[in-house]
C-alpha positions in Angstrom: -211.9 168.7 94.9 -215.3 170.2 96.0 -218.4 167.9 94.7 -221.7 169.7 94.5 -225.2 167.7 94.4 -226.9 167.0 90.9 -229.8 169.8 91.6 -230.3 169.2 88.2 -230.7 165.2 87.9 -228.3 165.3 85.0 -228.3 162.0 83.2 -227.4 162.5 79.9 -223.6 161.8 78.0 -220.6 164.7 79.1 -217.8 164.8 77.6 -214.8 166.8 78.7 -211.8 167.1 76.6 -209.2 167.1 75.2 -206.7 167.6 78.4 -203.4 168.1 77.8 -201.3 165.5 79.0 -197.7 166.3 80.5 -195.9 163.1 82.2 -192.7 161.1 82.2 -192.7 157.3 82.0 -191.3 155.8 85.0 -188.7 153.5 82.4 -187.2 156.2 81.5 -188.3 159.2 82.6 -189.0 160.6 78.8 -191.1 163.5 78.2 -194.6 161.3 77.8 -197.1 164.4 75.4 -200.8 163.8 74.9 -204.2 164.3 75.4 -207.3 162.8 77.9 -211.0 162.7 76.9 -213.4 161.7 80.1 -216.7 160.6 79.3 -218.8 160.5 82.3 -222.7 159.1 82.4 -224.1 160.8 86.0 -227.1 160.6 87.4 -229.2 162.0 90.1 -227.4 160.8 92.9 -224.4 161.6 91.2 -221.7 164.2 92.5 -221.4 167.4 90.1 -217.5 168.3 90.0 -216.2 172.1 88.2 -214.8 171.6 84.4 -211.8 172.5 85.6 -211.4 169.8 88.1 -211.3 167.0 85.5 -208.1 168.9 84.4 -206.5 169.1 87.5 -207.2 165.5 88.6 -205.5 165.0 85.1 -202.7 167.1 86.2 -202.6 165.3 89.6 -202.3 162.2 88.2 -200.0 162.6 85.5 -197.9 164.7 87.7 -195.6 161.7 88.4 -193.5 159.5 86.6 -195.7 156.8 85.6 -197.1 154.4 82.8 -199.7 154.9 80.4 -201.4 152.0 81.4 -201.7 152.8 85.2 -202.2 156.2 85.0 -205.9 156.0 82.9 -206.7 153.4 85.5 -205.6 155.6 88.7 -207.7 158.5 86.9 -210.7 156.5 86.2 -210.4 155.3 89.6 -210.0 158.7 91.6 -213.3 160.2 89.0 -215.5 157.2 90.4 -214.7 157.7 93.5 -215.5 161.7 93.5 -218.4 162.0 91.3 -220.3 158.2 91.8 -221.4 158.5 88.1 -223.6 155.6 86.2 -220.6 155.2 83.4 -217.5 156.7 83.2 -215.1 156.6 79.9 -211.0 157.7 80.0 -209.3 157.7 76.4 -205.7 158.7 76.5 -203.2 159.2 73.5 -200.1 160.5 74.1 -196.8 159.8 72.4 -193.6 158.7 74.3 -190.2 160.3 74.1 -188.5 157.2 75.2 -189.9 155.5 71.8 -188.4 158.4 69.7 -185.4 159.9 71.3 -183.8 156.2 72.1 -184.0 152.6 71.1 -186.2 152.5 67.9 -186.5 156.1 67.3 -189.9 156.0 66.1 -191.5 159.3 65.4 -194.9 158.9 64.7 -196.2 156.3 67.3 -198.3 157.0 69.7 -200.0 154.8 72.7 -203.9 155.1 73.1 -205.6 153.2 75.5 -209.0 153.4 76.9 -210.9 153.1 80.8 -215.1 151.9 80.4 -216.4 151.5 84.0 -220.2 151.2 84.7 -222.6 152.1 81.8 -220.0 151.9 79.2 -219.0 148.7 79.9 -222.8 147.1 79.0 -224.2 149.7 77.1 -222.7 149.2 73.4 -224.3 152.3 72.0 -222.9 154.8 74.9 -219.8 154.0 73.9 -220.4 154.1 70.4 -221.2 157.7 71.2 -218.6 158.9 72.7 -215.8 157.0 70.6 -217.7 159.1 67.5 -217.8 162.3 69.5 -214.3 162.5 70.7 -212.9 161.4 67.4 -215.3 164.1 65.6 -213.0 166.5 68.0 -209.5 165.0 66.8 
């Protein structure tokens, strides 16, 4: 992944999403079917990545069999580390094969779980904001 400077000093909320989510889970290697939203809160010394790049660090991530739980974690993790941003936000729902082709066969449930590093751990409002724009999106 190729980081370019913030020319720009870019400070304000971007939101990218949603990414299509295509995994297994490592239990039982199910079909695992969702979607990411990444929130991300730069500024100037932060490193600008290409739209497309959250989507393949997405892809990259969820390319193995894995669980929900880690995965968000690893991808928050791997974005930090890349783009140095003030706050970063990872929302992932995604529904689970193993949950409706086995055991309980339940159809409808889905898993969302959420990442806040950095800004949107202390700053109430940011989150606010993104939660409200990424559900205006659903």
């Amino acid at each position: 992944i190729t980081e370019f400077p913030n020319a720009e000093h870019l400070n304000e909320l971007m939101i990218v999403g949603p990414i299509t989510v295509r995994s297994a889970c490592s239990h039982h290697l199910c079909p695992v079917i969702g979607k990411i939203w990444i929130g991300v809160l730069p500024n100037k010394n932060t490193n600008v990545i290409g739209l497309s790049k959250y989507a393949r660090l997405v892809d990259w991530i969820m390319g193995r069999p894995q669980i929900q739980e880690e995965a968000i974690i690893q991808l928050a993790d791997l974005i930090m580390d890349k783009t140095r941003p003030d706050g970063l936000a990872v929302v992932m729902e995604a529904s689970h094969f193993c949950m409706s082709w086995r055991g309980v066969r339940e159809m409808d449930s889905k898993m969302l779980n959420s990442v806040m590093r950095g800004a949107f751990l202390t700053n109430s409002e940011l989150r606010r904001e993104f939660l409200a724009l990424i559900a205006s999106r659903k």
